[in-house]
DRENPA-3360 file (N, C-alpha, C; in nm, 2 decimals, always signed):
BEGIN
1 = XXXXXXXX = +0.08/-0.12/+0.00/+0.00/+0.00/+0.00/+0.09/+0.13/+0.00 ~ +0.18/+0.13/+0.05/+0.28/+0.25/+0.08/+0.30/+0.25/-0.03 ~ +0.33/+0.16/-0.15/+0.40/+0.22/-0.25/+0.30/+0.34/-0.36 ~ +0.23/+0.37/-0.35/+0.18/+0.48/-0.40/+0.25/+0.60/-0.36 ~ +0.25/+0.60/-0.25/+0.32/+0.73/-0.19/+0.51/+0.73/-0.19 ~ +0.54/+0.59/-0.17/+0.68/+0.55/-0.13/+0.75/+0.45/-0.26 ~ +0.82/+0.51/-0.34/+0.89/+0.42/-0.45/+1.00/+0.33/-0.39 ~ +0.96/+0.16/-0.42/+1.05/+0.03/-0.36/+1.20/+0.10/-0.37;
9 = XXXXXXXX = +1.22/+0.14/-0.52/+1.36/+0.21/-0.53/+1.42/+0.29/-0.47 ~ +1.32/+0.36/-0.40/+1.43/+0.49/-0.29/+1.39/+0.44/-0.22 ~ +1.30/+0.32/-0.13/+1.38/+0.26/-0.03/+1.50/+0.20/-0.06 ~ +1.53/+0.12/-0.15/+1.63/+0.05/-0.18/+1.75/+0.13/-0.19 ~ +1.74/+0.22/-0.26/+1.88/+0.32/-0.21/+1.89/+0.40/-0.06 ~ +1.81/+0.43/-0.03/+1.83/+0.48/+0.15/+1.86/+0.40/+0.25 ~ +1.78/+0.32/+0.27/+1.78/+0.22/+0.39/+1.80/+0.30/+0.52 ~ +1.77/+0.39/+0.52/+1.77/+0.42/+0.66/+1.70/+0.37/+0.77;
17 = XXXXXXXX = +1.60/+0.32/+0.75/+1.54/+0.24/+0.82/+1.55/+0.15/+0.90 ~ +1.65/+0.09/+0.81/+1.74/-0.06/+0.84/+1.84/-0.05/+0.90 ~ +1.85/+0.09/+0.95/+2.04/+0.07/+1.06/+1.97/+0.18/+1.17 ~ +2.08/+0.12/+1.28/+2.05/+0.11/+1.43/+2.16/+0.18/+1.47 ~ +2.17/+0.27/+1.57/+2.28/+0.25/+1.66/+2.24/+0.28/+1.80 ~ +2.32/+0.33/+1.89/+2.27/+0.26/+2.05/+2.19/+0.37/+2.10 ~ +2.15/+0.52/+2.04/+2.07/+0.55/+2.07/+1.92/+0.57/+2.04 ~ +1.90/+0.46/+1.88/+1.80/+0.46/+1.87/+1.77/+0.30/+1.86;
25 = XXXXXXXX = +1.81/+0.24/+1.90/+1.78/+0.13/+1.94/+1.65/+0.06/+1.99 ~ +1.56/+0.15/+2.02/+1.42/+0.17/+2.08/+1.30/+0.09/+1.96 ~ +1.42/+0.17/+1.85/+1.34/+0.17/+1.72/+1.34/+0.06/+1.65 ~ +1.43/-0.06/+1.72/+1.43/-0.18/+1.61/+1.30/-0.24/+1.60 ~ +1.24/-0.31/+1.50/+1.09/-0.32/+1.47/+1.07/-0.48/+1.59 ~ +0.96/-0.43/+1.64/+0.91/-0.53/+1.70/+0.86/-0.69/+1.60 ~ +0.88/-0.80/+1.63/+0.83/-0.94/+1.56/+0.73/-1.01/+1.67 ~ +0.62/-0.94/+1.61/+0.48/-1.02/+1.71/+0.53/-1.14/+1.71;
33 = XXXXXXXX = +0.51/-1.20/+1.83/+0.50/-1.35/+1.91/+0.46/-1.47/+1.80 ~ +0.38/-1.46/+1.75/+0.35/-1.57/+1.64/+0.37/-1.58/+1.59 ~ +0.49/-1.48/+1.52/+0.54/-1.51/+1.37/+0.71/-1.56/+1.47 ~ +0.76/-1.51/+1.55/+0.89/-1.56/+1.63/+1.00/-1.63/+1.58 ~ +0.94/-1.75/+1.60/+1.00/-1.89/+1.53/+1.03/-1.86/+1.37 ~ +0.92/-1.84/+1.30/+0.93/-1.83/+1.14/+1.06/-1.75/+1.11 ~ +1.07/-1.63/+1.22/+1.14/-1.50/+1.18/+1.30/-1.58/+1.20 ~ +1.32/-1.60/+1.34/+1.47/-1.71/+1.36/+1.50/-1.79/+1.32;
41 = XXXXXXXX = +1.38/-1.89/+1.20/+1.42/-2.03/+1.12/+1.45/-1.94/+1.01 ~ +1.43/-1.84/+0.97/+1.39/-1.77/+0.78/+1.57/-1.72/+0.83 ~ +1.60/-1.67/+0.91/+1.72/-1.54/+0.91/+1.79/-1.63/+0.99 ~ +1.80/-1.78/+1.08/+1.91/-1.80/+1.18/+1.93/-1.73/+1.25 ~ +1.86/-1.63/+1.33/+1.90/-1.52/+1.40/+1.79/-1.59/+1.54 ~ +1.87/-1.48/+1.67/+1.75/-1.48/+1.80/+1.67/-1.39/+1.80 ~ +1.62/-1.39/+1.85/+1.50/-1.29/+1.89/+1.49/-1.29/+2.04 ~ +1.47/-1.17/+2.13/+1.48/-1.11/+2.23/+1.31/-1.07/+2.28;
49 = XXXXXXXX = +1.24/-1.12/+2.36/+1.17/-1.06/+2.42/+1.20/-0.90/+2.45 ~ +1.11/-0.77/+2.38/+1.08/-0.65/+2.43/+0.94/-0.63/+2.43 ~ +0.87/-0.59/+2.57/+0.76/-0.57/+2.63/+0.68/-0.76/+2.58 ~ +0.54/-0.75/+2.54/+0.48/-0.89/+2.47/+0.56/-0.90/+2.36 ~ +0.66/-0.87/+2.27/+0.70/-0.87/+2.12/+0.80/-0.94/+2.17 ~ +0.87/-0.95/+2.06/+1.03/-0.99/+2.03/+1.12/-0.86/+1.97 ~ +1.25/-0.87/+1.93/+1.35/-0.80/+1.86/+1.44/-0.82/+1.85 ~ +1.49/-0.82/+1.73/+1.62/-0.87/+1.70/+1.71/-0.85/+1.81;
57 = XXXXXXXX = +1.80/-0.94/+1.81/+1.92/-0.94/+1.93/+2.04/-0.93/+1.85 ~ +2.04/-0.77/+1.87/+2.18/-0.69/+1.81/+2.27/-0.67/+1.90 ~ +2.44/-0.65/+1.84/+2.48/-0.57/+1.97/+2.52/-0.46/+1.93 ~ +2.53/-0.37/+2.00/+2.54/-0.22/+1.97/+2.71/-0.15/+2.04 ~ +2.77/-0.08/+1.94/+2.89/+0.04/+1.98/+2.89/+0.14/+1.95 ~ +2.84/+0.23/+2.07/+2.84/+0.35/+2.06/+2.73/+0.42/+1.93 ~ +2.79/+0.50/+1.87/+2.75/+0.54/+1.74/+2.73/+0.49/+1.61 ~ +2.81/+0.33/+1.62/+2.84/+0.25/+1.52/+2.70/+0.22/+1.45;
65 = XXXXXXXX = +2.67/+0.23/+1.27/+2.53/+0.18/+1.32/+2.57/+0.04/+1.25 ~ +2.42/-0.05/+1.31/+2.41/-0.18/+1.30/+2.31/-0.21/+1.20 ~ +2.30/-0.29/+1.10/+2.20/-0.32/+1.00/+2.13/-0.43/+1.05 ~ +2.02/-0.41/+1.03/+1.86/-0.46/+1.07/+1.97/-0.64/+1.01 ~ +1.92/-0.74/+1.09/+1.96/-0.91/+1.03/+1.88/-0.95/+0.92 ~ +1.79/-0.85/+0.89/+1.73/-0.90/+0.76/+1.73/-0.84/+0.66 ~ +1.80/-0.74/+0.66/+1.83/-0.66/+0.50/+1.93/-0.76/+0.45 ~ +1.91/-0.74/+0.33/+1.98/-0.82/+0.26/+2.04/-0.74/+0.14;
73 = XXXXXXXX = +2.09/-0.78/+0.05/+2.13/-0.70/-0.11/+2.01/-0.65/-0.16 ~ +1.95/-0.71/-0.17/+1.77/-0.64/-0.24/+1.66/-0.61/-0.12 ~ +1.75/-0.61/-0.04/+1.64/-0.53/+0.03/+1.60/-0.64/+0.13 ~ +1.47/-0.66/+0.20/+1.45/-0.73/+0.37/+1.42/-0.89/+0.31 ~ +1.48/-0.94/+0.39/+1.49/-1.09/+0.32/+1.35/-1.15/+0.42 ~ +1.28/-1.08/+0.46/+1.19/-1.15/+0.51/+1.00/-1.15/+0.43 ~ +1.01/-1.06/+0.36/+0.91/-1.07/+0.23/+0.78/-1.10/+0.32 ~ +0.67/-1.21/+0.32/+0.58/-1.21/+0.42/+0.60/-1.19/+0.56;
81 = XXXXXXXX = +0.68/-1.20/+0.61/+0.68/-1.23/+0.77/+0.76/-1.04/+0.83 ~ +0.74/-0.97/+0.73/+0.81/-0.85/+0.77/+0.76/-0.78/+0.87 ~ +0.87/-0.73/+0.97/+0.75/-0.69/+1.10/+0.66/-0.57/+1.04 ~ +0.53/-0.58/+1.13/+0.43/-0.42/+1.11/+0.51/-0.34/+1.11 ~ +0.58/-0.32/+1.20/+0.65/-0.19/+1.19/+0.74/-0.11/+1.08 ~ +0.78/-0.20/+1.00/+0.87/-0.19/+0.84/+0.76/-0.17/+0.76 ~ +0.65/-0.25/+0.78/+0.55/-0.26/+0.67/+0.47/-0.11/+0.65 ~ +0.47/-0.01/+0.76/+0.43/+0.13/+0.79/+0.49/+0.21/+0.80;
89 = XXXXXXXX = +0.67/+0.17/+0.83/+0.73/+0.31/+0.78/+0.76/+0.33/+0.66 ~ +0.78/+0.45/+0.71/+0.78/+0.60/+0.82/+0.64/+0.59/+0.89 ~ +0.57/+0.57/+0.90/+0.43/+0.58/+0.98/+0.44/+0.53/+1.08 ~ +0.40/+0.58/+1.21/+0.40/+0.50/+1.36/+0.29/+0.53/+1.42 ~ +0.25/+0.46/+1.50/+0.13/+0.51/+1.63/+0.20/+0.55/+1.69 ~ +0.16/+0.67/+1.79/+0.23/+0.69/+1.90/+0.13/+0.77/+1.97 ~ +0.20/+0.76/+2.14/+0.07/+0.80/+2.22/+0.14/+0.98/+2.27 ~ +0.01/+1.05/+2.27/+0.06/+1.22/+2.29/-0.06/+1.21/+2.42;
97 = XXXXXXXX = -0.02/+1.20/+2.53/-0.11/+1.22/+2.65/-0.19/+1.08/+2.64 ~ -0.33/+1.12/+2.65/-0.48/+1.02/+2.68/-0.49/+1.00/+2.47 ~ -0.42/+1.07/+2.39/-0.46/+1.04/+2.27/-0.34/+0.92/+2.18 ~ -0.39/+0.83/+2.11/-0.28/+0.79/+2.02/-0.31/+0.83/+1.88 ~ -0.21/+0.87/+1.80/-0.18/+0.95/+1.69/-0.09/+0.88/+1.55 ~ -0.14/+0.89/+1.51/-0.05/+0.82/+1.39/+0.07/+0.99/+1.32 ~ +0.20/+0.96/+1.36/+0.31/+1.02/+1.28/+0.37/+0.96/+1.16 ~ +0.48/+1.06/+1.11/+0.55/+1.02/+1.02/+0.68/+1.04/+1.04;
105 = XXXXXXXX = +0.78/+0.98/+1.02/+0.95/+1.00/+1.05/+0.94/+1.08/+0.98 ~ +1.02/+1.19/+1.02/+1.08/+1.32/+0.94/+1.20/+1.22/+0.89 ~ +1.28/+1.11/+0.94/+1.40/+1.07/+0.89/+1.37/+1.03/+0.72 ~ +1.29/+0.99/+0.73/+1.26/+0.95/+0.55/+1.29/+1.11/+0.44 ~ +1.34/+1.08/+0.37/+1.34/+1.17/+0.29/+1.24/+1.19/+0.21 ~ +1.23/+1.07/+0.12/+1.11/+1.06/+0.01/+1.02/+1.12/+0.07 ~ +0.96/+1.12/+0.24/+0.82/+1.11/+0.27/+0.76/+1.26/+0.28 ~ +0.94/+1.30/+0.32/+0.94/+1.43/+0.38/+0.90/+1.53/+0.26;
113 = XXXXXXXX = +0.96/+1.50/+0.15/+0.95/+1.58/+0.06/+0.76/+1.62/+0.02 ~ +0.69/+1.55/+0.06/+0.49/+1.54/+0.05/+0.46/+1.64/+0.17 ~ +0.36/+1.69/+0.09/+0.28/+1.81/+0.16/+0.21/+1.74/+0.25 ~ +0.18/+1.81/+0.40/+0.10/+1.68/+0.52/-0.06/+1.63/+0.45 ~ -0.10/+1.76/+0.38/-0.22/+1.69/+0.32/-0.22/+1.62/+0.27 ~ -0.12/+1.56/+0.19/-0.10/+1.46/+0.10/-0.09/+1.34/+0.17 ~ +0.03/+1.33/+0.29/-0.01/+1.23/+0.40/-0.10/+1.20/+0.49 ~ -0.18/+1.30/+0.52/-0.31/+1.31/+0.60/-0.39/+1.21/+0.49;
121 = XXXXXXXX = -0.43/+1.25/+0.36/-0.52/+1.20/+0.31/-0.45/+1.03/+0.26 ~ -0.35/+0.98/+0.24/-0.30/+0.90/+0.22/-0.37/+0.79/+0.39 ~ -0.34/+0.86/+0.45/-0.37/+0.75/+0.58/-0.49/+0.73/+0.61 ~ -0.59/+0.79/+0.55/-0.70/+0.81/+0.57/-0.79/+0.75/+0.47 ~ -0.73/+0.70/+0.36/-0.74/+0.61/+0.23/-0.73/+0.45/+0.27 ~ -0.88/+0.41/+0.24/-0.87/+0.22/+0.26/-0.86/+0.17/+0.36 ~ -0.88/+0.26/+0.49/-0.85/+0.19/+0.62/-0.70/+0.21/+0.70 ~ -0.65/+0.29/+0.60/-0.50/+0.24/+0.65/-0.48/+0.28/+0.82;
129 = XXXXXXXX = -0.55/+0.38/+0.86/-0.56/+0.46/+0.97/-0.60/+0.38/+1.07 ~ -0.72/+0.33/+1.01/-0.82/+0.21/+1.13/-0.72/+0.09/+1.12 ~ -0.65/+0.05/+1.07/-0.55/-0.05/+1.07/-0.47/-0.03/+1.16 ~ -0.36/+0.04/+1.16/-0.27/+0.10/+1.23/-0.35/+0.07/+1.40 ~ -0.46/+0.12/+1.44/-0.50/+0.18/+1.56/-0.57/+0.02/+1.58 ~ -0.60/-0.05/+1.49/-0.66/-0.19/+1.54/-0.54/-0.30/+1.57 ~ -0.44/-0.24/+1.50/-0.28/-0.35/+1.52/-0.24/-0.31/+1.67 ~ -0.27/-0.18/+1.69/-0.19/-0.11/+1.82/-0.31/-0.15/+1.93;
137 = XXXXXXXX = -0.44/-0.20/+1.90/-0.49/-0.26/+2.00/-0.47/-0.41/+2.01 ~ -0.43/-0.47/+1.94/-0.38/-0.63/+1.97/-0.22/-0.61/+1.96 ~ -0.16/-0.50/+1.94/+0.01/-0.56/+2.01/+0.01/-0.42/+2.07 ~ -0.03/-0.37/+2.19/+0.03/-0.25/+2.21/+0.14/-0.18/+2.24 ~ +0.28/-0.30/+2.20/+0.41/-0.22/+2.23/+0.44/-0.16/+2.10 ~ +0.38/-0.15/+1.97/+0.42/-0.07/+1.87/+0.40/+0.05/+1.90 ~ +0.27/+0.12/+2.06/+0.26/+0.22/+2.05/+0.38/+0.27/+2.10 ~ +0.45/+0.37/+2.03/+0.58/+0.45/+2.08/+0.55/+0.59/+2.14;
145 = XXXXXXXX = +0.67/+0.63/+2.19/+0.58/+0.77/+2.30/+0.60/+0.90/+2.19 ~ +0.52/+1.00/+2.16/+0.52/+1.11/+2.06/+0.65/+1.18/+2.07 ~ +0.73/+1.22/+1.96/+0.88/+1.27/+1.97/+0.82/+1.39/+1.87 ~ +0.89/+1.53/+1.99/+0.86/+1.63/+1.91/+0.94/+1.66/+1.76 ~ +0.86/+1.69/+1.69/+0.94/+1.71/+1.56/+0.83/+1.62/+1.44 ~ +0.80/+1.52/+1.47/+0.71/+1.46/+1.43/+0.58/+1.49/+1.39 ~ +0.55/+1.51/+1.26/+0.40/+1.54/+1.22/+0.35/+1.47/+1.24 ~ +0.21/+1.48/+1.30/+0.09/+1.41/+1.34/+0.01/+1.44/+1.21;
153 = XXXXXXXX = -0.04/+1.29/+1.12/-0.07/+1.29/+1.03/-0.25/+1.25/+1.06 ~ -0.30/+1.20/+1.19/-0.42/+1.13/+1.22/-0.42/+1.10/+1.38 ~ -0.56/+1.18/+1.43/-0.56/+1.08/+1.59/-0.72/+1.01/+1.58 ~ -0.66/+0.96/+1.65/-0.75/+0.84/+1.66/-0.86/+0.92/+1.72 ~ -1.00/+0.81/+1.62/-1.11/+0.90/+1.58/-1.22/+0.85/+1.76 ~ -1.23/+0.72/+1.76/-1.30/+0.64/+1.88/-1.17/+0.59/+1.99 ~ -1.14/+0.71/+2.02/-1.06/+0.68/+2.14/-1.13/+0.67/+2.30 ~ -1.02/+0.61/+2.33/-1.03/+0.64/+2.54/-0.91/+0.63/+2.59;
161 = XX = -0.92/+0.69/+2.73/-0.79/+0.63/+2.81/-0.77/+0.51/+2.77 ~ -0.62/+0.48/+2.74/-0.57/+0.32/+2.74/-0.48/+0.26/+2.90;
% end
């Protein structure tokens, strides 16, 4: 669905996405519980309990950055089993007080370059919005805490205290 707005190719040249280092480490994409196993038989890799999820078990130096275990030369070697969180950036839930909000990484370039109405109305096309806010009620550690700088592109329409 992203790719309307997001060309496969400039992810394939950026990858920003895909590298870590130790202070954003927060950011590595969560692997819901059920896919687990699939994700460490596909890549040979562990996976680390963070909050209900998993996450890759990197190790981190300093500034150094670290590439995601599943990029590969063409890009994420994990094709179905990619976590939600890759599959919506730059898009995230995140919670701003009693509200959760769907943002956008300023880090992306491609995304940055679109007018917010253009993203506003993109997330608000097909569900993508009610998606986002129905994934964040069955795994709620994708919801991340709001970082200023971040355009709020959508808040959640039937909210409550969570």
């Amino acid at each position: 669905m992203l790719r309307e707005i997001l060309k496969p190719e400039n992810c394939a040249e950026c990858r920003v996405c895909c590298g870590f280092d130790e202070s954003d480490k927060w950011e590595i994409p969560l692997v819901f519980g059920e896919f687990r196993e699939k994700v460490e038989n596909a890549l040979g890799v562990r996976l680390v309990p963070r909050g209900g999820e998993f996450v890759f078990d990197m190790e981190f130096d300093g500034d150094k950055l670290v590439c995601c275990p599943a990029l590969g030369e063409n890009g994420c070697k994990l094709s179905e089993l990619k976590p939600f969180d890759c599959r919506i950036w730059p898009f995230r839930v995140n919670r701003l007080g009693d509200l959760r909000v769907i943002t956008v990484s300023p880090v992306c370039g491609e995304i940055s370059k679109l007018p917010i109405k253009t993203l506003s109305e993109f997330v608000q096309k097909d569900g993508f919005a009610e998606t986002l806010f129905k994934t964040a009620d069955a795994h709620p550690d994708i919801v991340k805490p709001y970082l200023d700088g971040y355009p709020i592109i959508a808040v959640e329409k039937d909210y409550t205290t969570r």
